[in-house]
C-alpha positions in Angstrom: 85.9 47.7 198.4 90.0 48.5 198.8 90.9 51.4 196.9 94.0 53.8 197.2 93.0 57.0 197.9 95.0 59.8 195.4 95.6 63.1 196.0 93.3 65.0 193.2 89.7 64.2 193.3 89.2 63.2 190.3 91.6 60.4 190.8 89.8 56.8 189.9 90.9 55.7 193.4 88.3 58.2 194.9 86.5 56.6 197.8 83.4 58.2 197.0 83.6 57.5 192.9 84.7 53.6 193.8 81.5 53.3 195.5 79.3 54.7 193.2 80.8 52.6 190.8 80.3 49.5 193.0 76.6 50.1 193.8 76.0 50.5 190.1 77.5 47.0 189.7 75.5 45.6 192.3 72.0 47.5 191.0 72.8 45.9 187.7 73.3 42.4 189.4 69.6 43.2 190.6 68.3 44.1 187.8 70.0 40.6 186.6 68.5 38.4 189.3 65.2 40.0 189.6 65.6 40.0 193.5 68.1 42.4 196.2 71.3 41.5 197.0 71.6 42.6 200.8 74.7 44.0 201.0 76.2 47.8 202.0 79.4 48.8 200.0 82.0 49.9 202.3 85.2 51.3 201.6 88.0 50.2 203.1 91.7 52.4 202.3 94.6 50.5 200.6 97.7 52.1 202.6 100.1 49.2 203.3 100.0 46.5 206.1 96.3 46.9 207.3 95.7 44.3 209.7 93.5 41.7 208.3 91.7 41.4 211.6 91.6 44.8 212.1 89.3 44.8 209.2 87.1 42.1 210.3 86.9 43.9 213.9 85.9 47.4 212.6 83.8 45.3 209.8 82.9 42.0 211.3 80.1 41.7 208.7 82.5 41.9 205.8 82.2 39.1 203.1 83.9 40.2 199.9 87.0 42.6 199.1 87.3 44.2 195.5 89.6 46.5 194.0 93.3 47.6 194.9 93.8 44.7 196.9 97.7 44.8 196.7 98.6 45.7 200.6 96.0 43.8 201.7 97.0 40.3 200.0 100.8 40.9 201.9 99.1 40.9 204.7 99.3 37.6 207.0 95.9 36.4 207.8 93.6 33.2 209.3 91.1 33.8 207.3 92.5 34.2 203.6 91.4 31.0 202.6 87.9 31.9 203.6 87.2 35.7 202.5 86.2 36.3 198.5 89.2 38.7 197.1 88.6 40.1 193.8 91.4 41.9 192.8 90.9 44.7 189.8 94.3 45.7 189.6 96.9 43.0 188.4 96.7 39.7 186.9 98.0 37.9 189.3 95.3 35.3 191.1 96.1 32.6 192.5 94.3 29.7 194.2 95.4 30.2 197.9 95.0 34.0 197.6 93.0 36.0 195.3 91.0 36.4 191.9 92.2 38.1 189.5 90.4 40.2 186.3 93.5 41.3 184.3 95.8 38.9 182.2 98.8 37.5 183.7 101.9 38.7 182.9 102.2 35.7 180.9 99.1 35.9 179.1 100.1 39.4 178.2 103.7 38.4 176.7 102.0 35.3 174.3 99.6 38.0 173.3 102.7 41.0 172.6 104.3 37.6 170.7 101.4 37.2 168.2 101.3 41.0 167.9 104.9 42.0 167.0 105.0 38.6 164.8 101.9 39.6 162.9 102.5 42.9 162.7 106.2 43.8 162.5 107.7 40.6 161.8 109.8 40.5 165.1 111.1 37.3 166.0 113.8 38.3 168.4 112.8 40.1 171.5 115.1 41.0 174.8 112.9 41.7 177.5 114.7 44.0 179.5 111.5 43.3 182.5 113.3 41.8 185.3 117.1 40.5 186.1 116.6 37.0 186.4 113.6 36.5 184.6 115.0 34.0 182.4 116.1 31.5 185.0 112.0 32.1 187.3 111.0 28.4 188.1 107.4 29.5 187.6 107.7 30.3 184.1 105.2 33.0 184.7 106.5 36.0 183.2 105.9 38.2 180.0 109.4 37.1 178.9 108.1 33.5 178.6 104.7 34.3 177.6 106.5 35.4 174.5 109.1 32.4 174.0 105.8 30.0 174.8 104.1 32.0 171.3 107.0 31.2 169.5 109.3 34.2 169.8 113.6 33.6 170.8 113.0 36.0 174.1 116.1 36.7 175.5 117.3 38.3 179.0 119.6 41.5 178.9 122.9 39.7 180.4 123.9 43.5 182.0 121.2 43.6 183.9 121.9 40.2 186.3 123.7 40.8 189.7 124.7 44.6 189.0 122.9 47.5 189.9 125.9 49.6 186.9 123.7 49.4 184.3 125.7 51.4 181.9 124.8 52.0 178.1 128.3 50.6 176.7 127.3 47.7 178.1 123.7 47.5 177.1 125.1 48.5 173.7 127.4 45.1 174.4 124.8 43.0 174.7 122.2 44.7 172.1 125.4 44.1 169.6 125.2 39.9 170.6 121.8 39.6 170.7 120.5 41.8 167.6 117.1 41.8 168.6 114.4 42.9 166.7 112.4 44.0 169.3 113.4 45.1 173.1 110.7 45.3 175.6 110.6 47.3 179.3 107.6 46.8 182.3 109.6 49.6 184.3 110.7 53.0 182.6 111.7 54.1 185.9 115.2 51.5 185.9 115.2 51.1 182.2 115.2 55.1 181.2 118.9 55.3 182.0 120.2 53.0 180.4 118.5 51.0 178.1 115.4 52.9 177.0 118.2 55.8 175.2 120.8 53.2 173.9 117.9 51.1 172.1 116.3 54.2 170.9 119.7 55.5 169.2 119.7 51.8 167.3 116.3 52.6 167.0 114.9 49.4 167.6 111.3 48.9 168.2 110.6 49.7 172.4 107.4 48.1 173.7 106.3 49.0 177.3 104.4 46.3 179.3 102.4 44.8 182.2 103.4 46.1 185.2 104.2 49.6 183.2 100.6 50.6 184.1 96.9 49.3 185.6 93.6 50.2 186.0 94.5 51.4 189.8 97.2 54.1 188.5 96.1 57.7 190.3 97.1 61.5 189.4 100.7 60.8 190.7 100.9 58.1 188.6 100.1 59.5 185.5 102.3 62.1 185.8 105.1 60.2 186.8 104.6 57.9 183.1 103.8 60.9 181.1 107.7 62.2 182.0 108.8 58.5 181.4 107.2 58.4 178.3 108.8 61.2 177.1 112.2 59.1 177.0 110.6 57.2 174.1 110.4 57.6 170.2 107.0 57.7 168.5 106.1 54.8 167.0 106.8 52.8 170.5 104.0 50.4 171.8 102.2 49.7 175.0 100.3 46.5 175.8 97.9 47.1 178.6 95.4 44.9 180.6 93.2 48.2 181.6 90.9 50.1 180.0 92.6 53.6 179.3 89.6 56.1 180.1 91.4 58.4 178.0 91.0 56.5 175.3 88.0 56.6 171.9 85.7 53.7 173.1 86.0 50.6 171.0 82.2 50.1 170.5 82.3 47.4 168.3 84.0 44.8 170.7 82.9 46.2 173.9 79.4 47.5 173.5 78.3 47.7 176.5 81.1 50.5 177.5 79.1 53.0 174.6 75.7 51.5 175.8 75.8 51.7 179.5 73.1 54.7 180.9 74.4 58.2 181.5 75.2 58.1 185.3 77.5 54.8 184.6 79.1 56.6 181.6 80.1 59.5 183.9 82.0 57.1 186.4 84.0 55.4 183.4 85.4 58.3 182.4 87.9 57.3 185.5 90.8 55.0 185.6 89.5 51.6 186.8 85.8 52.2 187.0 85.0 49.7 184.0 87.3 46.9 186.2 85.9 47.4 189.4 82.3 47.3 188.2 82.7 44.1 186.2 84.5 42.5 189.8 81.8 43.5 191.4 79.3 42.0 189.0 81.2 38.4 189.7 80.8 39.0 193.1 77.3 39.4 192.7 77.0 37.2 190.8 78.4 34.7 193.2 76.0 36.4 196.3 73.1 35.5 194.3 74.0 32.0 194.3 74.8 31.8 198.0 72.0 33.7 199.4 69.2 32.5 196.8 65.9 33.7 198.0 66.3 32.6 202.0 67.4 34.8 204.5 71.3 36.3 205.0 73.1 33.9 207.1 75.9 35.2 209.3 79.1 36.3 207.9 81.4 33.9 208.6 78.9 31.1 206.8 79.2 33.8 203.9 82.4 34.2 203.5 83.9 30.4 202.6 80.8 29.7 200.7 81.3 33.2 198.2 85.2 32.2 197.8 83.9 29.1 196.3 81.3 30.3 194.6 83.8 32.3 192.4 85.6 29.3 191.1 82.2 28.5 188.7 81.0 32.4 188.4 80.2 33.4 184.8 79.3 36.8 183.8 79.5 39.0 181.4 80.8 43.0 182.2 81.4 45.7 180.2 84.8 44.3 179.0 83.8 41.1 177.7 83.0 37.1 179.1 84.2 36.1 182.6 85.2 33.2 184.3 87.9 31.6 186.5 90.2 28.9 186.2 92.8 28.5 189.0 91.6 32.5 190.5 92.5 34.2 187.7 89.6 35.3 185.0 90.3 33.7 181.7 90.7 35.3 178.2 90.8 38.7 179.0 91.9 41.0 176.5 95.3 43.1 175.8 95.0 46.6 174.4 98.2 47.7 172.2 98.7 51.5 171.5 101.3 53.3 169.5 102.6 56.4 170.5 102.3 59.1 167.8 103.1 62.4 168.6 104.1 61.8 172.3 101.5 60.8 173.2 99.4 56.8 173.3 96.7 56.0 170.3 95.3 53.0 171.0 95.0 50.7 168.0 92.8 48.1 169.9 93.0 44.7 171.3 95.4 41.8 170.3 92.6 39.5 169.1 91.1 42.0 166.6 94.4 43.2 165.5 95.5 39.6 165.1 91.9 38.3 164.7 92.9 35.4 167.3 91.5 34.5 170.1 93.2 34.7 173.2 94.3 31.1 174.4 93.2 32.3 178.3 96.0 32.3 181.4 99.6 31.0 181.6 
């Protein structure tokens, strides 16, 4: 599995938790399919530009990558098309790269819409997220997740092609656009400017996808908990992780309160619960390949596991999988408030809403 290794050992991203975590997933697979999966779990370190066939030199019996695959996927390799890539970090999938557990970025957006709709009666939002977001091609991002729910999403004009993001003219636009809601993914270029001048207004601030995942380490945390401190209580987060620091939501994902002891232990870190259930779709996908017969070589496995994915179904301690295009489909969207400086989590778009999410963008 990739993982990136923190500095504090009780970081998520532990080399030695991620693969406890991952032989759990694959024990419960075998448990599952009432026969062993032959496979060892070897971890392999996330730091940026690994050579792909470096990998498959020092591991040439390596058929399956899962985790913090995000340096890794940069990478320019032969055999991307063939190796199964599970990524547990982002929700970004795609056919000619890798699966994905979290929601997109879209996905997340057309959730936020039904949320702030529902629940505050926002129909105006500017998503402060990216620059040019409103002209993307794709029509990918969270800002069009929430125009595609219904929302008028707007860009913030004072952000495209200038890096003087000053608040009089933040305040400019604000006074144009009279949102009802303004919504951030990076604290870090938003704090400045915009996160201070909305919160004088005192307009509703939501943070967002890229704002956090279930691969974020010690430095991390403390790196969001000074960014957080730039907002007002009563701001939300929407989140495609499951926040170990959290109160368990036991009604909608049982199986977190009901796994055994041991596994409970390993949730209690960041990323644990995703990179169990990404495992358990790998597995899932070994059982079909391998069946009963005996493990043919690697490079047979490989293609045949890739495709396997595409018709995987499972079910992990966060709900239902499959894929449609790479990317796991109707995966839910935490939203917390923050109350006294610090994130409550109120629980999942569909129960809040009590709608069904309509799966990837």
């Amino acid at each position: 599995m990739a993982y990136h290794w923190g500095d504090d050992e009780a970081d998520g991203q532990d080399p030695r938790i991620t693969t406890q975590v991952v032989e759990a997933a694959l024990k419960e697979a075998e448990r599952r399919a009432k026969r062993k999966i032959p496979v060892n779990v070897v971890a392999v370190q996330d730091y940026g530009g690994t050579p792909a066939q470096e990998l498959l030199e020092q591991h040439p019996g390596m058929i399956a990558l899962v985790g913090k695959i995000d340096d890794f996927a940069d990478v320019d390799t032969n055999w991307a098309d063939d190796m199964a890539v599970v990524d547990t970090c982002d929700g970004g999938g795609a056919p000619e790269w890798e699966y994905a557990l979290p929601a997109t970025e879209f996905e997340v957006g057309r959730q936020a819409a039904r949320y702030l709709a529902g629940a505050y009666g926002v129909n105006r939002v500017v998503d402060a997220s990216e620059s040019h977001w409103d002209t993307d091609t794709d029509r990918d991002t969270f800002g069009h997740g929430l125009r595609d729910a219904g929302l008028t999403a707007l860009p913030l004009p004072s952000q495209k092609g200038t890096d003087d993001l000053t608040a009089s003219r933040v305040t400019a636009d604000l006074d144009t656009s009279r949102p009802d809601a303004v919504t951030v993914s990076d604290l870090r270029t938003a704090e400045e400017a915009v996160v201070p001048t909305v919160r004088k207004r005192g307009t509703l601030i939501a943070v967002h996808a890229r704002y956090a995942s279930a691969c974020d380490i010690g430095d991390d945390f403390e790196m969001f908990a000074r960014e957080d401190a730039q907002l007002p209580d009563g701001s939300l987060r929407f989140r495609t992780f499951d926040d170990e620091r959290q109160k368990r939501d036991c009604t909608e994902f049982p199986a977190l309160c009901a796994a055994p002891a041991d596994l409970r232990k390993l949730l209690a870190h960041r990323g644990a619960a995703e990179l169990y259930d990404g495992t358990l779709a790998i597995a899932a996908g070994l059982d079909r390949v391998l069946g009963d017969g005996a493990r043919p070589p690697a490079d047979s496995v490989r293609p045949q596991l890739r495709a396997a994915l595409d018709s995987v179904v499972t079910d992990g301690l966060l709900g239902h999988y499959s894929f449609k295009g790479h990317q796991a489909q109707s995966r839910p969207v935490w939203v917390d408030r923050l109350v006294d400086g610090r994130w409550k989590q109120l629980g999942t778009v569909q129960r809040l809403t009590g709608e069904a999410p309509k799966g990837t963008g």
